[in-house]
C-alpha positions as CSV (number, residue, x, y, z in Angstrom):
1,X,0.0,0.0,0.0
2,X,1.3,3.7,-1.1
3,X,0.7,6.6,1.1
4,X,-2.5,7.4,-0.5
5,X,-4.2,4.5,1.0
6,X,-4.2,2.6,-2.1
7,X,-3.3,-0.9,-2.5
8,X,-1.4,-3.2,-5.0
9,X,0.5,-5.8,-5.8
10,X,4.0,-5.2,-4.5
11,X,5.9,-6.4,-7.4
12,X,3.8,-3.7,-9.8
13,X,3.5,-1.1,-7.8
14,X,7.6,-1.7,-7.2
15,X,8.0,-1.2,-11.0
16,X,5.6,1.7,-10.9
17,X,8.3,3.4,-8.5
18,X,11.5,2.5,-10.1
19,X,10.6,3.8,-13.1
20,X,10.3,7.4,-11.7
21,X,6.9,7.8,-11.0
22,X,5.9,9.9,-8.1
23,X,2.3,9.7,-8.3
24,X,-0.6,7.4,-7.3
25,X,-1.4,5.5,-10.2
26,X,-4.4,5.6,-9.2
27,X,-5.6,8.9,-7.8
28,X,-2.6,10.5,-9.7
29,X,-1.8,12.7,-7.1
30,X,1.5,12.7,-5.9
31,X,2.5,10.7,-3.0
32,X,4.9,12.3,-0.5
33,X,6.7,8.8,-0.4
34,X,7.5,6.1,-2.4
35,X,8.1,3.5,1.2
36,X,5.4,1.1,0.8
37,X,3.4,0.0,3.9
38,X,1.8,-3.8,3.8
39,X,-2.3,-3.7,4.0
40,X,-2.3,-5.6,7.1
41,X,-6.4,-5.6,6.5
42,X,-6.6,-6.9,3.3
43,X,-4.1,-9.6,4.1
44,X,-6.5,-11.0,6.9
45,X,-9.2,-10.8,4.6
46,X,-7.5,-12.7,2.2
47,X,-6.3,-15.1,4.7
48,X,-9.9,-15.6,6.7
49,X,-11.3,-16.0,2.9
50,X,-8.6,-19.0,1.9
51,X,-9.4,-21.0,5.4
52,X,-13.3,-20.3,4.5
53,X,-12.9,-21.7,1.4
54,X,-10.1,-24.9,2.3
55,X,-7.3,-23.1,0.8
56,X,-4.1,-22.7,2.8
57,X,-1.6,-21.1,1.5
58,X,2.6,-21.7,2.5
59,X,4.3,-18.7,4.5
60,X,5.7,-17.5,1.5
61,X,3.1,-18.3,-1.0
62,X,1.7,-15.1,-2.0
63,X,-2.2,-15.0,-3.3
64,X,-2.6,-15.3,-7.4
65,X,-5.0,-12.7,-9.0
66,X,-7.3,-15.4,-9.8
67,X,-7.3,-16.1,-5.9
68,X,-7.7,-12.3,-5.4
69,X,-10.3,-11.9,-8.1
70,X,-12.4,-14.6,-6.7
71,X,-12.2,-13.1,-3.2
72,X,-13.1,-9.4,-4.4
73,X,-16.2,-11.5,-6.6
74,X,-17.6,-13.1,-3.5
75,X,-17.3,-10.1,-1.7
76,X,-19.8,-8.5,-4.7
77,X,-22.1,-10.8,-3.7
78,X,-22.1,-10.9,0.1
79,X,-22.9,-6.9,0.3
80,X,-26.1,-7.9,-2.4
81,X,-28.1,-8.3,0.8
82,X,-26.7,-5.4,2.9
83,X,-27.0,-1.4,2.2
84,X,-26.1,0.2,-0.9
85,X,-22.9,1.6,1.2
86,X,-21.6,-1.7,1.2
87,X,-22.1,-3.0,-2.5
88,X,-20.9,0.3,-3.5
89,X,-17.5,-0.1,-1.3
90,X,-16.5,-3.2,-3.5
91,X,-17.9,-2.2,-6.8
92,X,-15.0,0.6,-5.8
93,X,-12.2,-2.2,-5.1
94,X,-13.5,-3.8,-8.0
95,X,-12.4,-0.6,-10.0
96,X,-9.6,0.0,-8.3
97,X,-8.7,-3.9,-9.2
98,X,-9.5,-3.5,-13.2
99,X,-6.2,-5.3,-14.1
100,X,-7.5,-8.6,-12.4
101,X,-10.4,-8.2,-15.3
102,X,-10.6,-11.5,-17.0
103,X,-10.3,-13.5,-13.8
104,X,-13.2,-11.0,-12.3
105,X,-15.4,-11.6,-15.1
106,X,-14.9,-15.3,-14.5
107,X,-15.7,-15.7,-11.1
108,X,-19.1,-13.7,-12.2
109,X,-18.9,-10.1,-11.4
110,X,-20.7,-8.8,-14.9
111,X,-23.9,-10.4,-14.2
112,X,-23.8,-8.8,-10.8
113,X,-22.7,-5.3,-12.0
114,X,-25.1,-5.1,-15.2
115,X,-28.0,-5.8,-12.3
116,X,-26.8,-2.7,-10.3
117,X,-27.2,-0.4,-13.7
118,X,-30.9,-0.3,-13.0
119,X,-30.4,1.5,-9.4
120,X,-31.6,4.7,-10.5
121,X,-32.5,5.6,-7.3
122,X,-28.9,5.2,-6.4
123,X,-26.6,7.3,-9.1
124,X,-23.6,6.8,-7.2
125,X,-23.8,2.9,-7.1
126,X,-25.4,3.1,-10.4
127,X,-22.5,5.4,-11.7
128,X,-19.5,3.4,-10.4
129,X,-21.0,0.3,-11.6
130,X,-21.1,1.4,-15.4
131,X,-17.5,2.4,-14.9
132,X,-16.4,-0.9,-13.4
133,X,-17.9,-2.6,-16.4
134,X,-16.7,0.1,-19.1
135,X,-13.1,-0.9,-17.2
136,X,-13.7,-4.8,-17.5
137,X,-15.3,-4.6,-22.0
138,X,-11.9,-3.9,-23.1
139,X,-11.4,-7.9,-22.7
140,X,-12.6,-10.3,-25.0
141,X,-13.9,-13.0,-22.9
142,X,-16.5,-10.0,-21.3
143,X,-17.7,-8.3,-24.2
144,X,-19.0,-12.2,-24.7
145,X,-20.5,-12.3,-21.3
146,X,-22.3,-9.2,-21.7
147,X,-23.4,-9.9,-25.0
148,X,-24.8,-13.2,-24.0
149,X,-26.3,-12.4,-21.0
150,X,-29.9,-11.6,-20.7
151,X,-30.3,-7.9,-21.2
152,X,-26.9,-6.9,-20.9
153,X,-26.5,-4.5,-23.6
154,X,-29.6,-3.3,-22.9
155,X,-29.0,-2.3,-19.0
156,X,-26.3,-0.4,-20.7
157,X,-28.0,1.5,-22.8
158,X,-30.6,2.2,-20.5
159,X,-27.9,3.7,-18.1
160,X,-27.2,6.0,-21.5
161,X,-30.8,7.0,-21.5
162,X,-31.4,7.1,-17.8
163,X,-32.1,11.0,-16.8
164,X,-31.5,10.2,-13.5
165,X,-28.4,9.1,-14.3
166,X,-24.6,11.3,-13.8
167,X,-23.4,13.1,-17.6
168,X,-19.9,10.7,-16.3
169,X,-22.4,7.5,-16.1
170,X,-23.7,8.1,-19.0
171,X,-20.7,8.9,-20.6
172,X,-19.3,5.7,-19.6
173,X,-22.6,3.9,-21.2
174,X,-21.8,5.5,-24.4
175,X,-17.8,4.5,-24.5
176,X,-18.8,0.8,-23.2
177,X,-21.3,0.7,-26.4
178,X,-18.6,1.8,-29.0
179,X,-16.5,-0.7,-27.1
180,X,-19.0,-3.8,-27.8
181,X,-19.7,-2.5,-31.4
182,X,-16.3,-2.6,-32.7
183,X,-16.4,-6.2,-32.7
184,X,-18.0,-7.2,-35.8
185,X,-20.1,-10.0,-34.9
186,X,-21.4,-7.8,-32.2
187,X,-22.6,-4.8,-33.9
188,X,-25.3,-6.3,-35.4
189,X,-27.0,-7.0,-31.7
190,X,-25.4,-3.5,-30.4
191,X,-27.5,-1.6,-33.3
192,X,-31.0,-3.1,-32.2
193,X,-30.7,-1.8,-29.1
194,X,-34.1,0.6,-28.5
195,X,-32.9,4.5,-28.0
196,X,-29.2,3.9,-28.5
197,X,-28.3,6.0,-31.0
198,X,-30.3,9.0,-30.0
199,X,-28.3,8.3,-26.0
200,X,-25.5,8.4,-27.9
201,X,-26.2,11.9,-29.5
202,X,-26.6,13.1,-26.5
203,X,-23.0,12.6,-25.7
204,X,-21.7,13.9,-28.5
205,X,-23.4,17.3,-28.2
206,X,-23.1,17.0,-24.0
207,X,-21.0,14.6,-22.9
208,X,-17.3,15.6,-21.4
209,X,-14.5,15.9,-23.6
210,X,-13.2,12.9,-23.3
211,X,-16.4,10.5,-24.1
212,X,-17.5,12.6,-26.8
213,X,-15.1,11.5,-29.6
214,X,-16.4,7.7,-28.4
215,X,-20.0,8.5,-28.5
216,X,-19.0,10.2,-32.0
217,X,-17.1,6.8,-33.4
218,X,-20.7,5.3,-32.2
219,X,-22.7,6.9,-34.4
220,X,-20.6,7.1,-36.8
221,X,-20.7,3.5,-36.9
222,X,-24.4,2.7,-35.9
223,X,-26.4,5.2,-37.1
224,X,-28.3,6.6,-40.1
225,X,-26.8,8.1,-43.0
226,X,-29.6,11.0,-42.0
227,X,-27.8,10.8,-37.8
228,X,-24.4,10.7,-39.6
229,X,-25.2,14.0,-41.8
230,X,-26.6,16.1,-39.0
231,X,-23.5,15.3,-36.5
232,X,-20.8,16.0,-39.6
233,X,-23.0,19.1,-40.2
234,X,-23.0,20.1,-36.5
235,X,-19.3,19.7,-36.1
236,X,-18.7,22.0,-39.4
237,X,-20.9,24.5,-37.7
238,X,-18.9,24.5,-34.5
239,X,-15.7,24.6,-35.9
240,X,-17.4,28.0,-38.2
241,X,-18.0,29.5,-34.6
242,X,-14.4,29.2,-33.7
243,X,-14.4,26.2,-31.8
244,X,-11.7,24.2,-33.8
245,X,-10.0,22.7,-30.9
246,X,-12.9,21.0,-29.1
247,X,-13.9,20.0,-32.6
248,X,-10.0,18.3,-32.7
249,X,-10.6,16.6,-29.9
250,X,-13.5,14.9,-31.2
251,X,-12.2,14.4,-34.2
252,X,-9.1,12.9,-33.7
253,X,-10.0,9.9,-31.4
254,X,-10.0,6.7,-33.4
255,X,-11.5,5.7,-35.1
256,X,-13.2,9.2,-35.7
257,X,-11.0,10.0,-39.0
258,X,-10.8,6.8,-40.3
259,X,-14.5,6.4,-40.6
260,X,-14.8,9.9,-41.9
261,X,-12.4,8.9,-44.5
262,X,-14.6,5.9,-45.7
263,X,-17.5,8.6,-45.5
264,X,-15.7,11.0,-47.7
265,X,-14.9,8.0,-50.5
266,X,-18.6,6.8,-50.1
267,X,-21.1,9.7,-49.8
268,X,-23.0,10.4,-52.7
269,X,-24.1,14.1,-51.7
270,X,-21.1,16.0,-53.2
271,X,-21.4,18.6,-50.0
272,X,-21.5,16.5,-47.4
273,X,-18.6,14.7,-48.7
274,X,-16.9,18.4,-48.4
275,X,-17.7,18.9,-45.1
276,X,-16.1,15.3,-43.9
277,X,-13.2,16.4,-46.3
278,X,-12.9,19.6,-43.8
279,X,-13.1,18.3,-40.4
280,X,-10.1,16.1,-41.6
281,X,-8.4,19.0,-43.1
282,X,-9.0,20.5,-39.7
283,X,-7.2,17.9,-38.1
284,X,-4.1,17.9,-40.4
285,X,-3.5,21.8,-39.3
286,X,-2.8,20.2,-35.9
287,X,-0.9,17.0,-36.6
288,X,1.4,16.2,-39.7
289,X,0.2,12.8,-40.5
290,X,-1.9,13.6,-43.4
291,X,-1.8,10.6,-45.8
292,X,-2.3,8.7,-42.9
293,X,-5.7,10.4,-41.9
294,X,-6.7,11.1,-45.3
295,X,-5.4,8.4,-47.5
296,X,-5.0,8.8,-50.9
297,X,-7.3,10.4,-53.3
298,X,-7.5,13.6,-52.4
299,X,-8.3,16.1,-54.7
300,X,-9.9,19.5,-55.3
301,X,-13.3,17.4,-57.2
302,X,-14.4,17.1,-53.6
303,X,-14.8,21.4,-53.7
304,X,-16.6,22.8,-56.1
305,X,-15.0,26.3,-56.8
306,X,-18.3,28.0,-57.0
307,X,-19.2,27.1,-53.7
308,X,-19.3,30.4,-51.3
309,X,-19.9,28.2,-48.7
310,X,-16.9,29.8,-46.2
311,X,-16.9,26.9,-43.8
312,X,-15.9,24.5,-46.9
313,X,-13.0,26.7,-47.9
314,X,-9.4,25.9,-46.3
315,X,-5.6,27.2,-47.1
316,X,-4.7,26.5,-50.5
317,X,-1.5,25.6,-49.4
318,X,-2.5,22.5,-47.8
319,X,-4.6,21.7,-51.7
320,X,-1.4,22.3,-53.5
321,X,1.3,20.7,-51.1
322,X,-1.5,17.6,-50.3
323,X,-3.9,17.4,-53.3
């Protein structure tokens, strides 16, 4: 355990510290000492658990993550019949814990955790179980769970459309979604889901800074070509207001310009195909890895000269050193 109260595995949290690092990797705030204290509590918990459960472990033997997964798990579903204080304590360690994912989703945590989405009279529970689950889909064994389980995706999505729900839950719906949907054999299922696209809107025009590009990528993928116009249009417009950096960081998070570069080569309506052509034109003015954003192809037939459209206008430099 580092000063900040947080615990890990000794041999990681070792590295963390020889490498330089002064902060919590958790809290990121930085710790006034790198001595590292042994959690005397979570030992005995670990200990009492093992006997509980016929497991005795040598001296030296130190506790396997799927030991310590099992025992956070089992916890989960102890505090099921106690207060919400209590369930919402572990869901906690079970964030804190997200490394140990695979092993947690074996020893059935999602099933547990995509219940708790529905505790809309609870947004705190509610809101730190959608982030232990957005924090456990990055694994391919539990995008499988949740996809197979009954009404997974859609306790998911009605955490995304939940208006008693935090922006940062819902936020965390929306990136879990994109998540699930970029597997191919999952998108299908994702897409069927009742409100989702219009949720993920939502985050796109509401959402923090960081979801937003996510929630984008979503609809991008999922939704219309009529939801896919009005976004690309919305975007133009708010980079034409002088907003070209938050539009950046929408833009640029994959894989934002790659699918606006499919859009660009596809789109029938000559304009719109402009206006996907600009928001990656935008982008190149901040990074230098055009061909790899824009791909070849390029050319000024995606303007038409008569066009006194301003927002579809950019530096002829970039058309002659680019086209």
């Amino acid at each position: 355990m580092v000063v900040s109260g947080r615990t890990f595995d000794r041999a990681n949290i070792q590295r963390w510290i020889n490498a330089g690092k002064t902060t919590c990797p958790v809290t990121k705030e930085t710790i006034s000492s790198t001595d590292l204290i042994p959690d005397k509590t979570m030992k005995e918990q670990i200990d009492k658990w093992s006997k509980e459960q016929g497991i005795y472990l040598k001296p030296s033997q130190r506790p396997t993550m799927k030991m310590t997964a099992a025992f956070i798990v089992e916890k989960l579903v102890a505090s099921m019949g106690s207060p919400a204080a209590a369930a919402n304590s572990v869901v906690r360690e079970l964030i804190d814990r997200a490394r140990l994912g695979a092993h947690i989703g074996e020893y059935g945590a999602l099933p547990i955790l995509l219940h708790l989405l529905h505790t809309d009279d609870d947004p705190g529970l509610q809101a730190d179980s959608i982030l232990a689950v957005r924090e456990l889909v990055s694994m391919e064994p539990n995008k499988r769970e949740i996809m197979e389980a009954e009404g997974g995706v859609d306790a998911i999505a009605h955490v995304l459309n939940c208006e008693n729900a935090t922006l940062d839950a819902r936020a965390d719906a929306a990136f879990t979604l994109y998540q699930l949907s970029t597997v191919e054999m999952y998108r299908c299922g994702v897409s069927r889901v009742s409100g989702l696209v219009s949720g993920l809107v939502k985050i796109v025009r509401e959402g923090p800074a960081w979801a937003r590009g996510k929630a984008l990528a979503g609809v991008l993928s999922l939704g219309s070509d009529e939801v896919k116009e009005e976004e690309v249009r919305r975007l133009v417009k708010a980079y034409d207001q002088g907003e070209t950096e938050e539009v950046v960081k929408v833009v640029m998070v994959y894989p934002v310009p790659q699918l606006l570069r499919d859009m660009r080569l596809t789109w029938t309506k000559r304009k719109l195909r402009r206006k996907a052509t600009l928001l990656l034109e935008i982008c190149y003015t901040w990074v230098c890895t055009w061909d790899w954003i824009v791909g070849p192809g390029f050319d000024d037939e995606d303007r038409d000269p008569e066009d006194n459209d301003t927002s579809l206008r950019a530096d002829n430099n970039i058309y002659e050193k680019h086209g």
